[in-house]
C-alpha positions in Angstrom: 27.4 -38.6 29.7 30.3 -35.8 30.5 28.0 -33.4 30.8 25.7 -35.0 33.1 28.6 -35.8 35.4 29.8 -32.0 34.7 26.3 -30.9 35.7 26.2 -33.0 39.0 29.6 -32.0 40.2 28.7 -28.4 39.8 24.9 -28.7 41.2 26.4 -30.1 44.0 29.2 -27.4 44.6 26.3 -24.6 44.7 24.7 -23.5 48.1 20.7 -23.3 48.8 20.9 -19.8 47.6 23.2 -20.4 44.6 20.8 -22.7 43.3 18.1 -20.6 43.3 20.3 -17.6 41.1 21.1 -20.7 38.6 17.6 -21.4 38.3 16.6 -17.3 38.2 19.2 -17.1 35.3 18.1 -20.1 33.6 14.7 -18.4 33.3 15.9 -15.2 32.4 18.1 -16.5 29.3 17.1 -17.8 26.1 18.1 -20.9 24.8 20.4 -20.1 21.8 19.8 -23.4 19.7 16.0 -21.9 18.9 15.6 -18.9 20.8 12.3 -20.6 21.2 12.2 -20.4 25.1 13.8 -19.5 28.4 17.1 -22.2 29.3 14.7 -23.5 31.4 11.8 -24.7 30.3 13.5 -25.4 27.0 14.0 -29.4 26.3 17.2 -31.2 26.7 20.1 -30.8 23.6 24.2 -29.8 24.2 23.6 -26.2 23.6 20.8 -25.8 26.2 22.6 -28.7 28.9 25.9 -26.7 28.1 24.6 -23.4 29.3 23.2 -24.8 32.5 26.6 -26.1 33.2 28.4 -23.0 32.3 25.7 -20.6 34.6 27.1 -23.5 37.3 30.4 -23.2 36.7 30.5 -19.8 37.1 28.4 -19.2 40.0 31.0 -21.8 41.8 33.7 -19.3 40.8 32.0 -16.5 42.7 30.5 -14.9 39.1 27.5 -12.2 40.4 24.0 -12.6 38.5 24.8 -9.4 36.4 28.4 -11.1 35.7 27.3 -14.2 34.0 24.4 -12.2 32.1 27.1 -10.4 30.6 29.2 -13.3 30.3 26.0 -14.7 28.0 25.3 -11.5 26.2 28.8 -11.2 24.9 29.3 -14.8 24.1 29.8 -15.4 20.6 26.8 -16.4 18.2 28.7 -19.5 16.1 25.9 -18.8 13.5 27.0 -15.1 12.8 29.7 -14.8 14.4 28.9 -11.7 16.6 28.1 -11.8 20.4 24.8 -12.5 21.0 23.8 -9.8 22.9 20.3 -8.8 24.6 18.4 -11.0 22.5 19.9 -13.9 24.7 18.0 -12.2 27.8 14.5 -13.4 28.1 13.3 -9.6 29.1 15.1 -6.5 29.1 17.3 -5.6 31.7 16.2 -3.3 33.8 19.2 -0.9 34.3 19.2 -0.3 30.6 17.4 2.5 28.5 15.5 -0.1 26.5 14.6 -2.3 29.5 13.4 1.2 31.7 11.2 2.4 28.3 9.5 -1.2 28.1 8.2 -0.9 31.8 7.6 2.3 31.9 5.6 2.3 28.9 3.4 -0.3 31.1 2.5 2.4 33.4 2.2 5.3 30.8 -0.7 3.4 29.1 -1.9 2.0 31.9 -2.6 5.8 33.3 -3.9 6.9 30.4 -6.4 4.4 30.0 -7.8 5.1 33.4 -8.1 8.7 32.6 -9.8 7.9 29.4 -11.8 5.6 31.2 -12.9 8.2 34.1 -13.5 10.7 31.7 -15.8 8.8 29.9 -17.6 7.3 32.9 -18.3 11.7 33.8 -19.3 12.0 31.0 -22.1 9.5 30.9 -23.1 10.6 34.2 -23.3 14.3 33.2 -25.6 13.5 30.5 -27.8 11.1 32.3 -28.1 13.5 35.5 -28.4 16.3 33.0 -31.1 14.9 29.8 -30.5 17.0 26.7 -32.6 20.1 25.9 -32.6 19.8 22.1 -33.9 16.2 22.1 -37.9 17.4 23.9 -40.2 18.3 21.4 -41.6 22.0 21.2 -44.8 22.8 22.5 -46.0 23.2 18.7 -45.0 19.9 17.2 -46.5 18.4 20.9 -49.9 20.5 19.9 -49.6 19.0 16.1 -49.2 15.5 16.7 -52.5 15.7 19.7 -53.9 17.3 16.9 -53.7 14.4 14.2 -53.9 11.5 16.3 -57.5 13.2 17.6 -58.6 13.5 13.6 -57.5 9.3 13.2 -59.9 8.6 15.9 
């Protein structure tokens, strides 16, 4: 019942605006009962209700979105006993090497593919504009054939 009260009180404290970052961060951290799902869309138990107060709290103290992500990354991990880290963020962070080699990866691939793909596509068209020499039978074997389908008859 505290934390519902706790969560009101907050909620209430945050502007149109602030509301919106606490929901943006909710979806953009894991829930670190499970790590089965964004804060968010994750159901209802202390660790998960406890977080959404906390990204409250904090945005009512003036905290910035980057601030409370690091607040969250290096909170400790009562399980091991080590912050958690980026595997409390729900995707990379941008700014960071391993967050800019995830998206940019997207568009590597993405680029090749559609080369691969336009090279193939010419060379379908080459061969259907252009038919293939080797395949058309030589006037001999077109002679021999004429030839042994007249002697069936």
């Amino acid at each position: 019942m505290a934390n519902a009260q706790e969560y009101e009180f907050y909620n209430k404290e945050l502007s149109k605006a602030q509301n919106e970052q606490a929901i943006f961060l909710e979806k953009n951290l894991m829930a670190t009962c499970c790590f089965g799902g964004p804060i968010y869309m994750h159901g209802k138990n202390q660790r998960t209700e406890e977080a959404k107060i906390t990204i409250r709290r904090l945005l009512v103290e003036g905290k910035t979105t980057d601030q409370i992500l690091d607040h969250f990354r290096n909170s400790i991990d009562p399980r091991t006993n080590q912050p958690f880290g980026n595997r409390i963020l729900a995707s990379p962070k941008a700014s960071e090497t391993v967050g800019k080699v995830s998206y940019w990866m997207v568009v590597v691939f993405s680029i090749i593919g559609l080369g691969l793909f336009g090279f193939a596509l010419k060379k379908l068209r080459v061969k259907k504009m252009n038919p293939n020499t080797k395949k058309q039978l030589s006037d001999e074997t077109l002679k021999k054939i004429e030839s042994e389908l007249s002697e069936e008859k």
